[in-house]
C-alpha positions as semicolon CSV with decimal commas, in nm:
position;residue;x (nm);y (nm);z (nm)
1;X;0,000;0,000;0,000
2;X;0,129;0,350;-0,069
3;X;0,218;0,613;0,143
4;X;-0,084;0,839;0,021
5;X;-0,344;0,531;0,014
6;X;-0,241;0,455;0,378
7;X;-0,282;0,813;0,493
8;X;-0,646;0,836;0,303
9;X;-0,745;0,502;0,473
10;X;-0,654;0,663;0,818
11;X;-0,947;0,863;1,018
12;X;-0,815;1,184;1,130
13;X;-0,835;1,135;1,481
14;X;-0,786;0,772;1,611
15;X;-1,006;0,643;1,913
16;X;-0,662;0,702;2,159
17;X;-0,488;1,011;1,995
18;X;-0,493;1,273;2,269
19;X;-0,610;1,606;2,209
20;X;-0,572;1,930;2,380
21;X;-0,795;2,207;2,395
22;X;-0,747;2,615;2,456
23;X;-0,968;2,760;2,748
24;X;-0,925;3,136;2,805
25;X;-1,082;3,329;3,100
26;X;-1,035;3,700;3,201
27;X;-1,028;3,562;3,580
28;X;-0,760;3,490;3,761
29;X;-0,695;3,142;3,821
30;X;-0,841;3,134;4,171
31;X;-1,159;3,400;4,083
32;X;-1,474;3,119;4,175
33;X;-1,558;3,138;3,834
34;X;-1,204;2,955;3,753
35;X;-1,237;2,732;4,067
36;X;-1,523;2,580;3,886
37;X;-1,350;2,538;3,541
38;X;-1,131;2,344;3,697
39;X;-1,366;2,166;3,824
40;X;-1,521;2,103;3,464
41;X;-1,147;2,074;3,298
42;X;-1,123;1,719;3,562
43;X;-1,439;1,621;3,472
44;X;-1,371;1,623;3,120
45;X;-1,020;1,492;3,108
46;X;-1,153;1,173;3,355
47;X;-1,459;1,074;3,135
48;X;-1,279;1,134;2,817
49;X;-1,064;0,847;2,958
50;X;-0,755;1,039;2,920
51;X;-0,838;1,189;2,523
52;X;-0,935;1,558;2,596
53;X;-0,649;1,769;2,790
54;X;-0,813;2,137;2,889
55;X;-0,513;2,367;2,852
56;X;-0,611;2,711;3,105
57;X;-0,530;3,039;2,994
58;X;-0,620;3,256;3,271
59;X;-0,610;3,639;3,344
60;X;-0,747;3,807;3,032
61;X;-0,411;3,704;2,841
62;X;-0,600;3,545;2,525
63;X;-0,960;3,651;2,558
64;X;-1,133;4,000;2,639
65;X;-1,411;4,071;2,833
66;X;-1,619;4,255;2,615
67;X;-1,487;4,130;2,268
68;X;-1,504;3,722;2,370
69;X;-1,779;3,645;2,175
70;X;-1,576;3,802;1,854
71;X;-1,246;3,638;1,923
72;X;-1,420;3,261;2,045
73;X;-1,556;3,288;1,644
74;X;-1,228;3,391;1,494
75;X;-1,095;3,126;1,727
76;X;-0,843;3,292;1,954
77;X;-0,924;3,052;2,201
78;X;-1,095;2,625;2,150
79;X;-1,314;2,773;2,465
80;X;-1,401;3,011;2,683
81;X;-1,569;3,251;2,867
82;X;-1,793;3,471;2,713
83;X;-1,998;3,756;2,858
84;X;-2,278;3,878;2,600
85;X;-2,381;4,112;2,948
86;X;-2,033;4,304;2,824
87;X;-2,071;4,342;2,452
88;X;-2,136;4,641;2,273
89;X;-2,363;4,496;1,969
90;X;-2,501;4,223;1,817
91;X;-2,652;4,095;2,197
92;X;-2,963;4,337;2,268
93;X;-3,214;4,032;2,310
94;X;-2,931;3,863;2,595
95;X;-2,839;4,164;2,772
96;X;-3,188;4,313;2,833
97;X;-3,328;3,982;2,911
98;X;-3,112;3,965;3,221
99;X;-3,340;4,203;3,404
100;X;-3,625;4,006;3,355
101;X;-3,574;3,712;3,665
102;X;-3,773;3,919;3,959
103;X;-3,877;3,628;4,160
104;X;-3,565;3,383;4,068
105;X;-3,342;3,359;4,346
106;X;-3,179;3,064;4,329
107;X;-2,906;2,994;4,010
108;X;-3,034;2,650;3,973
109;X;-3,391;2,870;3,912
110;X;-3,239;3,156;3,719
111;X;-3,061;2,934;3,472
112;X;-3,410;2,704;3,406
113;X;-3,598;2,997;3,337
114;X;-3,307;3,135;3,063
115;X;-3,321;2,736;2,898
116;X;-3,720;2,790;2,902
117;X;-3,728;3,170;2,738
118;X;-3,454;3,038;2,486
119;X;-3,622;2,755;2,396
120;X;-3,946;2,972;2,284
121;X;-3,748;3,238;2,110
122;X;-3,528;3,182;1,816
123;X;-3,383;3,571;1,880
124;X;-3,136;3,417;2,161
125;X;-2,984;3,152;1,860
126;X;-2,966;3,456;1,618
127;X;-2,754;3,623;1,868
128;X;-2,542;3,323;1,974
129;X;-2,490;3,244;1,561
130;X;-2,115;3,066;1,527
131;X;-2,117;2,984;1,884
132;X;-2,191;2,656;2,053
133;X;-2,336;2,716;2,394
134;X;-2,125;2,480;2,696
135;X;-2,300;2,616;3,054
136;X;-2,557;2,963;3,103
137;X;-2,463;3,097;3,426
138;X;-2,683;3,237;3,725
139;X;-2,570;3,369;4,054
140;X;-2,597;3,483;4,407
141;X;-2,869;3,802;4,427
142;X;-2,618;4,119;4,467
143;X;-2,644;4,384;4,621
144;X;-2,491;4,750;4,681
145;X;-2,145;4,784;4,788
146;X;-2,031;5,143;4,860
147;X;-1,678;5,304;4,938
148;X;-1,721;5,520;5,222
149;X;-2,096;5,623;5,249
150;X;-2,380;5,389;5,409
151;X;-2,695;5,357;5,234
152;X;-2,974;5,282;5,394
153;X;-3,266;5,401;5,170
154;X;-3,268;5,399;4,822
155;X;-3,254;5,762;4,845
156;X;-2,879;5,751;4,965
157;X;-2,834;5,623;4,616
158;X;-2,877;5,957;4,477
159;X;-2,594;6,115;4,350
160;X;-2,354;5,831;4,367
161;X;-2,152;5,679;4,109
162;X;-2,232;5,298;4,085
163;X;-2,103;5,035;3,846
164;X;-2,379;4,783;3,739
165;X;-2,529;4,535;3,511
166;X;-2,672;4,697;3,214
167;X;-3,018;4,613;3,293
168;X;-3,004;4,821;3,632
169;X;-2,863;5,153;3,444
170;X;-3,264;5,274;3,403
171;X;-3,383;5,251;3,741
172;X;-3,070;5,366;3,907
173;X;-3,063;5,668;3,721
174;X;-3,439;5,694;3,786
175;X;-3,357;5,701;4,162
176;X;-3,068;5,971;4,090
177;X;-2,771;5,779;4,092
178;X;-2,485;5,793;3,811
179;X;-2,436;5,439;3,662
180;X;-2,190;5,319;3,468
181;X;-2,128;4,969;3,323
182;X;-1,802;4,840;3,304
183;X;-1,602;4,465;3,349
184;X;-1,573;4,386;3,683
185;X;-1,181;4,351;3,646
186;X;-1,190;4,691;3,621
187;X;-1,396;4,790;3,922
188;X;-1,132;4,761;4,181
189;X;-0,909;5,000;4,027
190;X;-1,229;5,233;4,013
191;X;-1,295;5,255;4,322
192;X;-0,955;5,277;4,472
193;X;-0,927;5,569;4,309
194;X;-1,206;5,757;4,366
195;X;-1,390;5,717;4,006
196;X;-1,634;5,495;4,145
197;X;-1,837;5,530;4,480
198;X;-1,939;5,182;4,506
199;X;-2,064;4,861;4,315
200;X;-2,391;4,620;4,200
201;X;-2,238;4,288;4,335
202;X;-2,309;3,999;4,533
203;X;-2,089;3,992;4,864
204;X;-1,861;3,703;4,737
205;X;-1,658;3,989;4,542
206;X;-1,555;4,142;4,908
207;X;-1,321;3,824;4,905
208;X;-1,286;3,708;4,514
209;X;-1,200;4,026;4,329
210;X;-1,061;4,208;4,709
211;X;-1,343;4,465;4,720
212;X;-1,343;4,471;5,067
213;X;-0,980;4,663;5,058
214;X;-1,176;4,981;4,897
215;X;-1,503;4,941;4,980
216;X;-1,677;4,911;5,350
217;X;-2,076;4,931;5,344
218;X;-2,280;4,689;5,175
219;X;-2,661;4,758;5,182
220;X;-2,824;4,391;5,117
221;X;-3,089;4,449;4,878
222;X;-3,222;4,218;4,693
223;X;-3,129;4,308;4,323
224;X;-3,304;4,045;4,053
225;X;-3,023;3,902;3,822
226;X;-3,081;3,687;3,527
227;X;-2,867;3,380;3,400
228;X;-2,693;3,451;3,057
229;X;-2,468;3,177;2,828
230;X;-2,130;3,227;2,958
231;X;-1,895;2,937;2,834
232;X;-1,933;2,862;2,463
233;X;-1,668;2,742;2,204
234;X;-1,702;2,853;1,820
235;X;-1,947;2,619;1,626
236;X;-1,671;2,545;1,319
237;X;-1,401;2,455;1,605
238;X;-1,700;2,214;1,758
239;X;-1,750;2,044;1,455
240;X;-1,424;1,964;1,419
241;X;-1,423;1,730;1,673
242;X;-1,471;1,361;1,643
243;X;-1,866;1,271;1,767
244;X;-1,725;1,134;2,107
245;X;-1,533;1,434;2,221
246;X;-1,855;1,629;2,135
247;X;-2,097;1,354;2,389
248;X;-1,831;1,447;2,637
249;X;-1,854;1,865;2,620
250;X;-2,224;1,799;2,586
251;X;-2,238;1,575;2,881
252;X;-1,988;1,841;3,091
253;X;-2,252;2,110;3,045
254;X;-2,441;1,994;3,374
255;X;-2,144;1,963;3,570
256;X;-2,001;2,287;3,488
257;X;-2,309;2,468;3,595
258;X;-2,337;2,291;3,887
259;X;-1,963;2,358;3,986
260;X;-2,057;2,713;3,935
261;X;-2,338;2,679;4,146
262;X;-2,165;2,543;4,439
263;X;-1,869;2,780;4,435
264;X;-2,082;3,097;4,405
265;X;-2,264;2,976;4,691
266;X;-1,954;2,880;4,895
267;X;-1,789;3,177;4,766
268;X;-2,100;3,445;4,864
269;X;-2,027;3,308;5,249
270;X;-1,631;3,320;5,239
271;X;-1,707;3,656;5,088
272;X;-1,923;3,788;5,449
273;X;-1,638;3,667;5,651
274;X;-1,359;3,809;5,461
275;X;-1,576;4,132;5,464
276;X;-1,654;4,177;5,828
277;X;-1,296;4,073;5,917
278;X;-1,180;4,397;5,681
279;X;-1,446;4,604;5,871
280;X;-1,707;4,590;5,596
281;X;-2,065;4,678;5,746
282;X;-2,349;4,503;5,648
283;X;-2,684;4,713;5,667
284;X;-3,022;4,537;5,608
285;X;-3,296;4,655;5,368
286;X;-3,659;4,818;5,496
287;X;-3,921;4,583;5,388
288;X;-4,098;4,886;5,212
289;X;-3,760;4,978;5,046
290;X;-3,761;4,653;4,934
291;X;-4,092;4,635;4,797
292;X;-4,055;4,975;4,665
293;X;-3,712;4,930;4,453
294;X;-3,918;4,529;4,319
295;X;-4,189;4,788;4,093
296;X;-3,919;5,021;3,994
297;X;-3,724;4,710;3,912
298;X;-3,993;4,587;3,717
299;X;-4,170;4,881;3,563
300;X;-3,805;4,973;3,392
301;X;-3,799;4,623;3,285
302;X;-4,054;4,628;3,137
303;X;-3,970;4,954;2,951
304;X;-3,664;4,793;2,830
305;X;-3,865;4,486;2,705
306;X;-4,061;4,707;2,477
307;X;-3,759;4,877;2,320
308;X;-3,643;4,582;2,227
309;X;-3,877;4,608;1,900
310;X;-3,668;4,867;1,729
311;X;-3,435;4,546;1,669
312;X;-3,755;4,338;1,532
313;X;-3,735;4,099;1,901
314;X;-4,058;4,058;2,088
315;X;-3,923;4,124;2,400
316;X;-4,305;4,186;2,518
317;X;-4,392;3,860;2,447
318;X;-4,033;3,722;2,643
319;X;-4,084;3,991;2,903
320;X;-4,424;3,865;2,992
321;X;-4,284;3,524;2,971
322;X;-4,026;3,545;3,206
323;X;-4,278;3,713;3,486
324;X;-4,516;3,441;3,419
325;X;-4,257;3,117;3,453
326;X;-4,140;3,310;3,738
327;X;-4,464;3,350;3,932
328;X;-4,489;2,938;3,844
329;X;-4,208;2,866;4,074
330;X;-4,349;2,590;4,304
331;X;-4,320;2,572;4,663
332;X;-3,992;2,330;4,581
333;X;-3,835;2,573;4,430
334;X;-3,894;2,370;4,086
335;X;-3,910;2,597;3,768
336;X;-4,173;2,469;3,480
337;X;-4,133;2,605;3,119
338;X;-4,493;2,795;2,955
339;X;-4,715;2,531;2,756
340;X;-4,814;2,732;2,438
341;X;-5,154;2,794;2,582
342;X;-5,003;2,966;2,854
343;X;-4,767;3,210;2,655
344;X;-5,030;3,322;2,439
345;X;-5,232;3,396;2,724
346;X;-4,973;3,559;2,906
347;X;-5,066;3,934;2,998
């Protein structure tokens, strides 16, 4: 047999040839988000029996946090993580839908009810084209986490200087605060400096990104947050692969988000200790501050739903969706997707 007939004859990957993969991440190898990639990167290297090797490349040094979604498709990177919540264009549908999980506390909860909204609406694929999804992410409820100045009310936001998630910019500025959205790797720097007076974040940033060096009141209300795709690989790289490496990734997606589950959880309690042993001060919320910031939340929601249509998305229709599969939420905690009868009839 010839040299060329023996090489045509040959599959291009053989059953024990090894092969490694690129994973970038903007965090630093021990940010919780990492912690559980690691996590995933074992998984995947034990039930691939030994075929897939994750390579990490931590720290922002391959991948961007608000051009990931670019680079994964001109792939800079095999995988990584992506955060649509970041980019500029191209992900209006994902990054208003974020602000529409009132009611979803739990990540487990948050994530179902992203699966259930992307399920009905072929506007979350358009905006994910060339990528192949690998977890959505949830996360612990944050809250607001100021330098020097205790808020109480929701009045003591006025004035201040907050970084947030792009669906809170509305109703901040509606209660008179100055918001500004920007990575979170670039928040401590803020607010060591001055730039920023304080932060939208769950308490497990007093301890994972330090915030508890610059920062020393946090004001624990409950801010909704929404579950968004946030590992993903491009869609040519995917199909590359030989159909078992593929079962694998597709098999890894559950344990990845339930890796990030656990460590966000774990990481939201290290995150109170660390912060009251650096002096941080942890105020409670006024039920009737509370209820009064959930309408706000929801009537600029809302608001944001309906622009949505100047992009041709129904974001009504999802809006309405989301409030409905939310208000569903049994007494276990258990999240149910819409039957069609029940989304048309949706108010």
């Amino acid at each position: 047999m010839s040299l060329w007939s023996l090489l045509v004859s040959c599959p291009l990957w053989s059953a024990q040839q090894s092969l490694t993969l690129t994973y970038a991440s903007p965090y630093a190898p021990n940010h919780t988000f990492s912690l559980a990639d690691r996590i995933w990167m074992q998984w995947v290297e034990q039930h691939s029996n030994g075929r897939l090797h994750i390579r990490p490349i931590w720290s922002g040094a391959l991948l961007s946090s608000d051009q990931s979604m670019l680079e994964l498709r001109h792939g800079v990177a095999d995988i990584g993580l992506i955060t649509p919540i970041y980019t500029r264009g191209g992900v209006q549908l994902i990054r208003t839908q974020a602000g529409f999980y009132g009611g979803a506390r739990t990540f487990e909860q948050q994530v179902a009810i992203y699966r259930c909204l992307s399920a009905d609406s072929p506007e979350f694929d358009r905006e994910l084209d060339g990528l192949k999804v690998l977890a959505i992410q949830g996360g612990t409820l944050p809250g607001v986490l100021t330098r020097t100045r205790a808020v109480a009310t929701l009045a003591d936001l006025r004035g201040l200087r907050l970084r947030a998630p792009v669906e809170l910019l509305g109703v901040l500025r509606d209660l008179g605060a100055d918001p500004v959205n920007m990575p979170m790797g670039s928040v401590y720097s803020a607010m060591a400096k001055g730039v920023l007076d304080g932060v939208i974040a769950p308490a497990d940033t007093l301890k994972s990104l330090h915030f508890a060096e610059v920062a020393k009141h946090y004001w624990r209300l409950e801010i909704p947050r929404g579950a968004y795709p946030a590992r993903a690989m491009a869609v040519r790289r995917w199909l590359e692969l030989p159909p078992q490496d593929r079962a694998v990734l597709d098999a890894s997606t559950a344990i990845w988000e339930h890796a990030l589950s656990l460590q966000t959880t774990a990481a939201m309690q290290a995150g109170e200790i660390a912060g009251r042993e650096q002096g941080v001060v942890f105020e409670s919320v006024q039920p009737q501050e509370q209820q009064r910031f959930d309408v706000l939340y929801e009537t600029d929601s809302e608001r944001s739903a309906g622009e949505l249509s100047r992009y041709g998305i129904p974001g009504q229709q999802i809006f309405q969706d989301a409030r409905e599969i939310a208000r569903r939420i049994d007494s276990a905690g258990q999240v149910k997707c819409l039957p069609a009868a029940a989304r048309s009839a949706a108010p």
